[in-house]
TIVEX-995844 format. One record per atom (N, C-alpha, C, CB): residue number from 1; residue in three letters; atom name; x, y, z. Coordinates in Angstrom, 3 decimals, always signed. Glycine has a CB too. Layout:
+-----+---------+-------+----------+----------+----------+
| num | residuo | atomo |        u |        v |        w |
+-----+---------+-------+----------+----------+----------+
| NUM |     ALA |    CA |        X |        Y |        Z |
...
+-----+---------+-------+----------+----------+----------+
//
This chain:
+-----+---------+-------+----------+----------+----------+
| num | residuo | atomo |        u |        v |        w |
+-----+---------+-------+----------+----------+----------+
|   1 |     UNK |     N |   +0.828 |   -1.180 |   +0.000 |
|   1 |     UNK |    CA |   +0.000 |   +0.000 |   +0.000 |
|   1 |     UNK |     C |   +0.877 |   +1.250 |   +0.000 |
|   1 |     UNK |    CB |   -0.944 |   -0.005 |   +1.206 |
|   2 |     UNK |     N |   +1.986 |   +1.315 |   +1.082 |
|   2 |     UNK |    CA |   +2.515 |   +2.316 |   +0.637 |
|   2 |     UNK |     C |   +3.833 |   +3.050 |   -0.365 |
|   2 |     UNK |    CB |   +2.498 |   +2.520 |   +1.468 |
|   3 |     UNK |     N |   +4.063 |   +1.850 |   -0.797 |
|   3 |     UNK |    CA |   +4.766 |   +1.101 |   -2.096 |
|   3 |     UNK |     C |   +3.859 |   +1.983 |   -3.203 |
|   3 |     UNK |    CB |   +4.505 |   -0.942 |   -2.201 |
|   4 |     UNK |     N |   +2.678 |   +1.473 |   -3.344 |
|   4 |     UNK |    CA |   +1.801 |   +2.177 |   -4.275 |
|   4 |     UNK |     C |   +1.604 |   +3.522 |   -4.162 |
|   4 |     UNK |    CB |   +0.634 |   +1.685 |   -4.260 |
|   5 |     UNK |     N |   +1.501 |   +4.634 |   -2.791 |
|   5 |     UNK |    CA |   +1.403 |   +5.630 |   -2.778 |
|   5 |     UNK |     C |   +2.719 |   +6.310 |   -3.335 |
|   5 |     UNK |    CB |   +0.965 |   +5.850 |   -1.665 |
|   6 |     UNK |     N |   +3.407 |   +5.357 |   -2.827 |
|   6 |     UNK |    CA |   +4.422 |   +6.292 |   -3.273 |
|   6 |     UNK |     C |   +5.148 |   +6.554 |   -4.528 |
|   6 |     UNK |    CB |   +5.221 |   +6.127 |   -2.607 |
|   7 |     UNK |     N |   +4.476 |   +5.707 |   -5.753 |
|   7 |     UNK |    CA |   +4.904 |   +5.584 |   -6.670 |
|   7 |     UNK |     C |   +3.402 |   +6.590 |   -7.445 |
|   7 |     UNK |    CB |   +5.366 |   +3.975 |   -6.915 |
|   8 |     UNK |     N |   +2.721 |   +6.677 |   -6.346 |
|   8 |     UNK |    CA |   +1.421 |   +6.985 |   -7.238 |
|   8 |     UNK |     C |   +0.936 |   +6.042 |   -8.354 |
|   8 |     UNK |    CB |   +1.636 |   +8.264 |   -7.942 |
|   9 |     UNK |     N |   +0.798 |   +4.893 |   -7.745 |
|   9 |     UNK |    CA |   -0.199 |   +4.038 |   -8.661 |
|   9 |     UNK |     C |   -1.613 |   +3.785 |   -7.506 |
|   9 |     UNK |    CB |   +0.709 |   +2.265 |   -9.247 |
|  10 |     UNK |     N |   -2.468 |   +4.693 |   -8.032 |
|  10 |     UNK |    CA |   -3.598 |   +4.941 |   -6.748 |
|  10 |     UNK |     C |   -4.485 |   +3.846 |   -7.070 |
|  10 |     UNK |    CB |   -4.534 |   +6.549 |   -6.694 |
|  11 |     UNK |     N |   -4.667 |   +3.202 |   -8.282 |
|  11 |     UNK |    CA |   -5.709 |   +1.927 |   -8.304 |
|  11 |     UNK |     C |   -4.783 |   +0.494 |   -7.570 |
|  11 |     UNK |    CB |   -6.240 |   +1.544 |  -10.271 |
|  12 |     UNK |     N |   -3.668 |   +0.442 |   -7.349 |
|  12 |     UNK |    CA |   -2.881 |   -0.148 |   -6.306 |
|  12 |     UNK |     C |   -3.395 |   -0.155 |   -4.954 |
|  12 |     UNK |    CB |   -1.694 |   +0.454 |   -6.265 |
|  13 |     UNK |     N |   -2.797 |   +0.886 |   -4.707 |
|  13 |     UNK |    CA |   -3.088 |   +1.850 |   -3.081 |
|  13 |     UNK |     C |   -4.585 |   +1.619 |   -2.897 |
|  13 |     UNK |    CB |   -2.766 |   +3.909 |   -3.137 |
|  14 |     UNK |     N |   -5.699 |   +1.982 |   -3.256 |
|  14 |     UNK |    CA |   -6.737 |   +1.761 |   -2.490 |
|  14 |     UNK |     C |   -6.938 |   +0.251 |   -2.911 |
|  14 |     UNK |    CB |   -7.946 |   +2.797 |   -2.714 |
|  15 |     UNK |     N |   -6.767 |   -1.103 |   -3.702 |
|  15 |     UNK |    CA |   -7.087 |   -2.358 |   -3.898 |
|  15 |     UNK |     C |   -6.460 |   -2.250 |   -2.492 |
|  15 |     UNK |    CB |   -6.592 |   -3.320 |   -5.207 |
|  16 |     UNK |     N |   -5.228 |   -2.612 |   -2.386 |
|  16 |     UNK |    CA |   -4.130 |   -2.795 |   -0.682 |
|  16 |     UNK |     C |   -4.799 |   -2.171 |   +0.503 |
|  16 |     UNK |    CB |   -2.398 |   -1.814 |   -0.684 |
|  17 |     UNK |     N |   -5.319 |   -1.130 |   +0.232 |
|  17 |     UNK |    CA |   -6.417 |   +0.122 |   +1.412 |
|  17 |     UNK |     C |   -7.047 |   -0.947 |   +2.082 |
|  17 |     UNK |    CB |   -7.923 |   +1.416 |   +0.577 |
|  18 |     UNK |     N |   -8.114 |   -1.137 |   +0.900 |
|  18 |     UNK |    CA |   -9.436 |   -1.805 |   +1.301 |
|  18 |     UNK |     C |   -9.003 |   -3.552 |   +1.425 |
|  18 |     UNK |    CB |  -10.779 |   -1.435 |   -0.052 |
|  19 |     UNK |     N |   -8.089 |   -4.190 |   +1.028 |
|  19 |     UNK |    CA |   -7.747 |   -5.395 |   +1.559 |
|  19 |     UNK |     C |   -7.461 |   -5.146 |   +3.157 |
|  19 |     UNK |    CB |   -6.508 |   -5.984 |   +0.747 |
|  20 |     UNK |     N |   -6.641 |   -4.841 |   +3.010 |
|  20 |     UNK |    CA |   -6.146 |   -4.250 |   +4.642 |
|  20 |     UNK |     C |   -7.275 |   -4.521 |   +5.672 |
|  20 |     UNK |    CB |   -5.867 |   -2.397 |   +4.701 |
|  21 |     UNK |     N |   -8.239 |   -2.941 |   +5.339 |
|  21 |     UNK |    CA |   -9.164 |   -2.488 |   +6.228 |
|  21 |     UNK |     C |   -9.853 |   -3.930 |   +6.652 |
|  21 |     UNK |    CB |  -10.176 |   -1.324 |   +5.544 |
|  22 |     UNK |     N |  -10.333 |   -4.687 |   +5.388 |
|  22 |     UNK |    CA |  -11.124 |   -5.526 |   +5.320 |
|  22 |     UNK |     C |  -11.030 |   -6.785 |   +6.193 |
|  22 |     UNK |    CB |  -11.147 |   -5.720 |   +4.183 |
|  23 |     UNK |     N |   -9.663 |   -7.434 |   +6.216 |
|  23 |     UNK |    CA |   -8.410 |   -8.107 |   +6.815 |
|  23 |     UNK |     C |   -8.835 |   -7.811 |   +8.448 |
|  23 |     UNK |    CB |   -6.723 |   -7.307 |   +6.224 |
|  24 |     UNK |     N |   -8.618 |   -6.428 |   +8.592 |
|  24 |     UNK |    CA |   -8.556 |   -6.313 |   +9.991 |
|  24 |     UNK |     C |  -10.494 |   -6.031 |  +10.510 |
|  24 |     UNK |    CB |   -7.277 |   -4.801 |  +10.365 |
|  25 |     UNK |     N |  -10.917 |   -5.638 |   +9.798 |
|  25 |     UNK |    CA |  -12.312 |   -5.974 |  +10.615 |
|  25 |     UNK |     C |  -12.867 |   -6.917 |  +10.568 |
|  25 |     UNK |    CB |  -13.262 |   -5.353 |  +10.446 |
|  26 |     UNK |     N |  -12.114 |   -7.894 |  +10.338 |
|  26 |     UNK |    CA |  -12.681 |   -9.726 |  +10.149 |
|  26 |     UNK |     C |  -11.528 |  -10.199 |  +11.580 |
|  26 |     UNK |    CB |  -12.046 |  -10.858 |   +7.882 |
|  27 |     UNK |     N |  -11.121 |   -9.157 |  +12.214 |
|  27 |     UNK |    CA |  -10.282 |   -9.445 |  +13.297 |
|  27 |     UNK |     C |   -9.198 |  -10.138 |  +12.718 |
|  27 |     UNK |    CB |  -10.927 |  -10.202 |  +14.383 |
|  28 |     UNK |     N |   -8.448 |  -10.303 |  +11.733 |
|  28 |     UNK |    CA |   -7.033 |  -10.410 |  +11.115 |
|  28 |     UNK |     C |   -6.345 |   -9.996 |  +12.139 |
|  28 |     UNK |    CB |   -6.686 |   -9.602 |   +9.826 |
|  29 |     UNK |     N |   -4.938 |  -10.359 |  +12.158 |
|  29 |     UNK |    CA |   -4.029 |  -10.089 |  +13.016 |
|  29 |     UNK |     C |   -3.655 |   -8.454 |  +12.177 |
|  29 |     UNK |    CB |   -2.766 |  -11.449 |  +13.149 |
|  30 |     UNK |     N |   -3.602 |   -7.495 |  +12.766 |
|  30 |     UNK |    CA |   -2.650 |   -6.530 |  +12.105 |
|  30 |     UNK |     C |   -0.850 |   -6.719 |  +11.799 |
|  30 |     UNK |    CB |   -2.837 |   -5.357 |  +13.013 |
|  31 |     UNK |     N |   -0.667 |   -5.333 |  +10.850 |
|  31 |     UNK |    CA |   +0.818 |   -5.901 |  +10.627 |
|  31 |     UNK |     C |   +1.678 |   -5.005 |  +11.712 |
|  31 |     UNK |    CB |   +1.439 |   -5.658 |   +8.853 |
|  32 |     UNK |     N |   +2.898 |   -5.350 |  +11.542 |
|  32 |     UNK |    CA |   +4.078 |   -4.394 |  +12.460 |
|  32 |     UNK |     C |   +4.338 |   -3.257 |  +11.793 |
|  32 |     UNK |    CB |   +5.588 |   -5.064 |  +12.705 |
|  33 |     UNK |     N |   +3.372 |   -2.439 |  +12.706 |
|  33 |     UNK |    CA |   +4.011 |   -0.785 |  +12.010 |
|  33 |     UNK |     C |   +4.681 |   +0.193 |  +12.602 |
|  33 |     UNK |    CB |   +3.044 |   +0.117 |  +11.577 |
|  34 |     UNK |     N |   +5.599 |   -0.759 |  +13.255 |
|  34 |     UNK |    CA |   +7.014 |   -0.022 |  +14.166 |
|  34 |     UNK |     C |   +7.833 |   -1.520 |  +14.335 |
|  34 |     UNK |    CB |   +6.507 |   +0.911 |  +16.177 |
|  35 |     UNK |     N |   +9.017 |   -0.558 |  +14.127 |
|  35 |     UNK |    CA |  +10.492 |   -1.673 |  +15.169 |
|  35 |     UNK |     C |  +10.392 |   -2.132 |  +16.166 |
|  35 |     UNK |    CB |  +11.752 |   -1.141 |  +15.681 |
|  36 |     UNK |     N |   +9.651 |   -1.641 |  +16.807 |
|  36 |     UNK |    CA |   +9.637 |   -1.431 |  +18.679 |
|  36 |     UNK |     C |   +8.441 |   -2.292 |  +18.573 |
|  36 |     UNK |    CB |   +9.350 |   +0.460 |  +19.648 |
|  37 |     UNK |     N |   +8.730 |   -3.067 |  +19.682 |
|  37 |     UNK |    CA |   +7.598 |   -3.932 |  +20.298 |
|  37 |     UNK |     C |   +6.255 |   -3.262 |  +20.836 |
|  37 |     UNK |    CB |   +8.193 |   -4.658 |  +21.477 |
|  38 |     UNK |     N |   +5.146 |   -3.366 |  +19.833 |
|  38 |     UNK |    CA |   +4.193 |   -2.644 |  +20.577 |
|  38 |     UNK |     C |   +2.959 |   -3.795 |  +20.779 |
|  38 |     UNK |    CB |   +3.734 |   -1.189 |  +19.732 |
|  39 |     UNK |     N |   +1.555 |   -3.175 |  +21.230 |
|  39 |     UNK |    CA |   +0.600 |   -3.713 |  +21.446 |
|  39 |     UNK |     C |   -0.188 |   -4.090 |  +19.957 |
|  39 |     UNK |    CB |   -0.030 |   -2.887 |  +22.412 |
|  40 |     UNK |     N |   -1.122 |   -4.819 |  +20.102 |
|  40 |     UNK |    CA |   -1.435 |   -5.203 |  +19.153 |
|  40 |     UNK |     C |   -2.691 |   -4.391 |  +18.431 |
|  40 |     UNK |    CB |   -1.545 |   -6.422 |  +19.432 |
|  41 |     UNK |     N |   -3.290 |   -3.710 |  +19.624 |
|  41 |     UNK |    CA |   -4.256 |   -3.010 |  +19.424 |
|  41 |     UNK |     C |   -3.945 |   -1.523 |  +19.142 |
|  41 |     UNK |    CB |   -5.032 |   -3.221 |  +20.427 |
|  42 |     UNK |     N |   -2.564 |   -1.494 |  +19.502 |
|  42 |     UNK |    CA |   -2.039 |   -0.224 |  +18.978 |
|  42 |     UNK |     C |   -1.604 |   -0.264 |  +17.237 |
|  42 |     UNK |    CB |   -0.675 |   +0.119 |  +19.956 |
|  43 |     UNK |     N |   -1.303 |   -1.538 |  +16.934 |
|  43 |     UNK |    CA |   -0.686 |   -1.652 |  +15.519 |
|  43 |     UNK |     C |   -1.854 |   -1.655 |  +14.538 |
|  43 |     UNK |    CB |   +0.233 |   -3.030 |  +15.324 |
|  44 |     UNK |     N |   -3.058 |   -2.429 |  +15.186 |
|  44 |     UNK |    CA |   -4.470 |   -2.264 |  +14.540 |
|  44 |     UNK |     C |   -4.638 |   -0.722 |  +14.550 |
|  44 |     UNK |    CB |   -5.762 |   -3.075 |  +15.420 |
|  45 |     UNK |     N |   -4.816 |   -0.076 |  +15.424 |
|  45 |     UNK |    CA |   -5.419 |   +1.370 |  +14.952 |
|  45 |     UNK |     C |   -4.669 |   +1.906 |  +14.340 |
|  45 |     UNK |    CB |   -5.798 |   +2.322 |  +15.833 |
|  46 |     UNK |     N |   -3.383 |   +1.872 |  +14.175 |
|  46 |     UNK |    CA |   -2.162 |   +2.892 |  +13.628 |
|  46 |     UNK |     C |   -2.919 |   +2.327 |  +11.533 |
|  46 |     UNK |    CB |   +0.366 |   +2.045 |  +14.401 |
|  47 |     UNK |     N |   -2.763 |   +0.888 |  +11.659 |
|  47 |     UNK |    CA |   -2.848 |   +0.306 |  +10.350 |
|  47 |     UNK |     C |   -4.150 |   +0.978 |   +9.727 |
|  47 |     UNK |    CB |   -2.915 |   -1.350 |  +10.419 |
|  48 |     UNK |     N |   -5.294 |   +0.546 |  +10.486 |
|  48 |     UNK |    CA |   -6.444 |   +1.312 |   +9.952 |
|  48 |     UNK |     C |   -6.274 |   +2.865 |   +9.898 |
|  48 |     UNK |    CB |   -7.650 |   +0.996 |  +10.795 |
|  49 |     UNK |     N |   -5.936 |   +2.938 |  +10.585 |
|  49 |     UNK |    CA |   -5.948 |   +5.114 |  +10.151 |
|  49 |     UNK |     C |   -5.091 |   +5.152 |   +8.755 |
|  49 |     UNK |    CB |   -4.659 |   +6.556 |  +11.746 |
|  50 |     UNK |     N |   -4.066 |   +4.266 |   +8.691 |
|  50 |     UNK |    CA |   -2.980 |   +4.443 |   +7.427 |
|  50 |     UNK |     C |   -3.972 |   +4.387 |   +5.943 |
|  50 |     UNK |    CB |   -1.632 |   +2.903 |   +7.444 |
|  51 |     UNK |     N |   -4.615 |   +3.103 |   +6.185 |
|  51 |     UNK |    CA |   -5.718 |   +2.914 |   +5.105 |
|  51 |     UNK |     C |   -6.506 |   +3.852 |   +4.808 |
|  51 |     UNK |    CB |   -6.541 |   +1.994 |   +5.340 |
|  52 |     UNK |     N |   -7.149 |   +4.461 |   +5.858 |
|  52 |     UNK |    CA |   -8.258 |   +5.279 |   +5.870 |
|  52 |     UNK |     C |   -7.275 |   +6.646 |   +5.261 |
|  52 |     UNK |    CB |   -9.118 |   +5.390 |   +7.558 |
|  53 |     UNK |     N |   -6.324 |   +6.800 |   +5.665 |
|  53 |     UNK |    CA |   -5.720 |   +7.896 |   +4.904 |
|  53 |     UNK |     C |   -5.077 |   +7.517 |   +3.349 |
|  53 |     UNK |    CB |   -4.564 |   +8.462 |   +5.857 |
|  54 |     UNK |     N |   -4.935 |   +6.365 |   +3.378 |
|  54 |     UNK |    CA |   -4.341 |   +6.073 |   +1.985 |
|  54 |     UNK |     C |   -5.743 |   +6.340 |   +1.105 |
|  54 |     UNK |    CB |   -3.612 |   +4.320 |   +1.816 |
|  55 |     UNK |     N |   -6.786 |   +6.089 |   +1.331 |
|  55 |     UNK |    CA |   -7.939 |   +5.998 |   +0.414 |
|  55 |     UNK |     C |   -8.374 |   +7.053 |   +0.259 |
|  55 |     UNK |    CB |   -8.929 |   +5.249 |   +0.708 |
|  56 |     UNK |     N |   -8.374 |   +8.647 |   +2.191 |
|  56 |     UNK |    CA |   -8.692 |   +9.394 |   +1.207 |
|  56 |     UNK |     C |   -7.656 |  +10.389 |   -0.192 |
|  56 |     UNK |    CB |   -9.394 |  +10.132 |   +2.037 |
|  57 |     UNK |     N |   -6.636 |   +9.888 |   +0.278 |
|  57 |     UNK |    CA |   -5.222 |  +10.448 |   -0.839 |
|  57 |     UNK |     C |   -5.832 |   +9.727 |   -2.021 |
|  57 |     UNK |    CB |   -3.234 |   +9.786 |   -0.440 |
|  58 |     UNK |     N |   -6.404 |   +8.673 |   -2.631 |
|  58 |     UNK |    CA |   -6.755 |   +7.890 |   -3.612 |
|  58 |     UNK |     C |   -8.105 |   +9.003 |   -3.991 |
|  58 |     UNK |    CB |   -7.034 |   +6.149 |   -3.119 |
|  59 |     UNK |     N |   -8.916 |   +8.792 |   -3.577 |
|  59 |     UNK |    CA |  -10.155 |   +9.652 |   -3.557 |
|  59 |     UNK |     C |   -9.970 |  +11.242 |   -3.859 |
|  59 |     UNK |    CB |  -10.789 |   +9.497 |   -2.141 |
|  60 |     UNK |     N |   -8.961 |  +12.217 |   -3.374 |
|  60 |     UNK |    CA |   -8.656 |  +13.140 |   -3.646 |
|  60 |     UNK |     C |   -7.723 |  +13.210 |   -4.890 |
|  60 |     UNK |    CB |   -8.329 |  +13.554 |   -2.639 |
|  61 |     UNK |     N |   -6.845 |  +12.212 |   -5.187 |
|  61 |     UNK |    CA |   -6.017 |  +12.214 |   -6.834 |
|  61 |     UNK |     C |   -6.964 |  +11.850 |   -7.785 |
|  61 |     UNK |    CB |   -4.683 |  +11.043 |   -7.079 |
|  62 |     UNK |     N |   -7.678 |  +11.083 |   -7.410 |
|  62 |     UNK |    CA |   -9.028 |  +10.843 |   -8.588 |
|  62 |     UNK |     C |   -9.745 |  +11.733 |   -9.353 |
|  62 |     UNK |    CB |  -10.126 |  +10.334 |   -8.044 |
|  63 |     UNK |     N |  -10.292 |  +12.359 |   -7.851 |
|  63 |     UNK |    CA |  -11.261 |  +13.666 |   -8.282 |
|  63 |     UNK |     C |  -10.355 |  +14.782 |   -9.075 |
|  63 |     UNK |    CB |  -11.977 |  +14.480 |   -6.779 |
|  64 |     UNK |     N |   -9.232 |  +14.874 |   -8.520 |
|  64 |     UNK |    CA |   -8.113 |  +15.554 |   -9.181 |
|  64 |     UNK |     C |   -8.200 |  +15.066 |  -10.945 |
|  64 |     UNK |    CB |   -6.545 |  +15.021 |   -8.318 |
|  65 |     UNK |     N |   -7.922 |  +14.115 |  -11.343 |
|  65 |     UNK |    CA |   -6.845 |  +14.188 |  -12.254 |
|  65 |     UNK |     C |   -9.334 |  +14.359 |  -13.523 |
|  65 |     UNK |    CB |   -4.924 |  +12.019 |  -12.299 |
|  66 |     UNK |     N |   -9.555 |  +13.627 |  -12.444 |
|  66 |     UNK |    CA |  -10.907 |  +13.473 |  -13.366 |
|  66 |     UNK |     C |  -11.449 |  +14.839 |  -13.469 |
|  66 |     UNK |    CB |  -12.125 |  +12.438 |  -12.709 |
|  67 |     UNK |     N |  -11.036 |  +16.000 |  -12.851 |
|  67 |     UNK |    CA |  -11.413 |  +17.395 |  -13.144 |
|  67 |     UNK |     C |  -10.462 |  +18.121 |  -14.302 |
|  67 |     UNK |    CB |  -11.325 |  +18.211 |  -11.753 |
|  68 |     UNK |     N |   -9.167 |  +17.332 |  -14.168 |
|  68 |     UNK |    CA |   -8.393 |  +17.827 |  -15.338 |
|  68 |     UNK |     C |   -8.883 |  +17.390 |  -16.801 |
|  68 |     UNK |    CB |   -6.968 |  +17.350 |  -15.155 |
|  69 |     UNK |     N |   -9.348 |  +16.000 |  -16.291 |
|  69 |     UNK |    CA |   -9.868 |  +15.663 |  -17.930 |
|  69 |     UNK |     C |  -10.613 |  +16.878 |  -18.223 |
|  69 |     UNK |    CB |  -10.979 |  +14.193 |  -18.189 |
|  70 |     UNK |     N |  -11.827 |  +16.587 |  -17.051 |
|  70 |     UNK |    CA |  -13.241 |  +17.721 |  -17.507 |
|  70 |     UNK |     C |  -12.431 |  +19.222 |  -17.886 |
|  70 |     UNK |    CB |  -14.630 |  +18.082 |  -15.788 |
|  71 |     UNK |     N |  -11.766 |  +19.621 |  -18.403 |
|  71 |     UNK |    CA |  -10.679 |  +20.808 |  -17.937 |
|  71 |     UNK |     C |  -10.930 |  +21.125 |  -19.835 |
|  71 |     UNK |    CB |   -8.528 |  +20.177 |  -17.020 |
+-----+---------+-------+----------+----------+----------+
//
């Protein structure tokens, strides 16, 4: 997912978003999103906010580039 943002391939980034999100509200284990030994319920919320921000960055380049067409 953030492989994809960062290359800006946004139909990437939100497929990975919404796997993610999806993953973890089926109670999936979340992933490690620090070095440091943390809680698990801390790595779940950190992961979901990441998604939730990756999608709306997806959602805002969209509307973007689809207003340039209309342009």
């Amino acid at each position: 997912m953030l492989s994809a943002l960062f290359h800006r391939q946004w139909e990437e980034a939100e497929v990975a978003a919404q796997n993610l999100l999806t993953w973890l509200r089926k109670d999936g284990f979340p992933p490690n999103v620090t070095t440091l030994p943390a809680d698990p319920e801390w790595s779940r919320t950190m992961a979901e906010f990441g998604c939730i921000v990756c999608l709306r960055r997806v959602r805002t380049e969209k509307a973007r580039h689809a207003s340039e067409k209309g342009s």
